[in-house]
N, C-alpha and C positions, 0 to 999 in steps of 0.2 A: 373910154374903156369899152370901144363898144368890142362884140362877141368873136370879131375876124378879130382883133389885137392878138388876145388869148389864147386862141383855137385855132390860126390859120394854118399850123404849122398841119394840121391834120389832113390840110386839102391840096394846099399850094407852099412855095418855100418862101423864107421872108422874102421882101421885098428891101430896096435902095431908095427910093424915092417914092413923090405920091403919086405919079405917073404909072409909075411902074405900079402902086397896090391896084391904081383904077383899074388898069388893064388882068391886073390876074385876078381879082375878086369878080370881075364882071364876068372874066371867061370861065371862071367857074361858075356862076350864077349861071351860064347862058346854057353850061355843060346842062347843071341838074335841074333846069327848067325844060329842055327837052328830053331829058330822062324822062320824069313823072307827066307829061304833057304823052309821051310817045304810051306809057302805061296806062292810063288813064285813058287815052285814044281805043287799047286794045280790049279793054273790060266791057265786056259786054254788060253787064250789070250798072256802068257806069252812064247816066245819062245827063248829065253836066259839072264843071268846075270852072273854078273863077279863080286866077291870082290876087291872093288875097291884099297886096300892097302895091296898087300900083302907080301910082307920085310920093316919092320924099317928102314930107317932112321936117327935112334938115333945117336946123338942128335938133331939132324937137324928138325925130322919128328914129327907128332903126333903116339903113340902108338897105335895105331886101327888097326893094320896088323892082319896078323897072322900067321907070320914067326918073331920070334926076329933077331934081330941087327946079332948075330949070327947065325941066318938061320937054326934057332931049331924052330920047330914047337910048336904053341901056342895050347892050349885047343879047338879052335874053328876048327884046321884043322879036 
């Protein structure tokens, strides 16, 4: 039941398989990690941030790293 099941449909369109969710959850992940990385860059007021999850978890965790379970890099590194 994690939060993509429920709410994907607001980002990306279902998916078919679970190949197919890795790839579009990741390419969104990778979309709004250089969003807020590219704003945060521009703030001059801003003088550091950190992503705040960055190895899985799994099962345990929410998927919003950006390192998987096995500590392969996700699209967003």
């Amino acid at each position: 039941l994690a939060q993509t099941q429920n709410f994907h449909y607001l980002w990306f369109n279902t998916q078919n398989n679970m190949e197919d969710w890795i790839e579009a959850s990741q390419t969104h992940q990778a979309w709004g990690t250089k969003i807020l990385t590219e704003a945060f860059r521009r703030d001059s007021d801003m003088v550091s941030f950190a992503i705040h999850l960055f190895i899985d978890a799994w099962p345990a965790g929410w998927m919003k790293s950006i390192m998987d379970v096995d500590r392969q890099p996700k699209k967003a590194c």
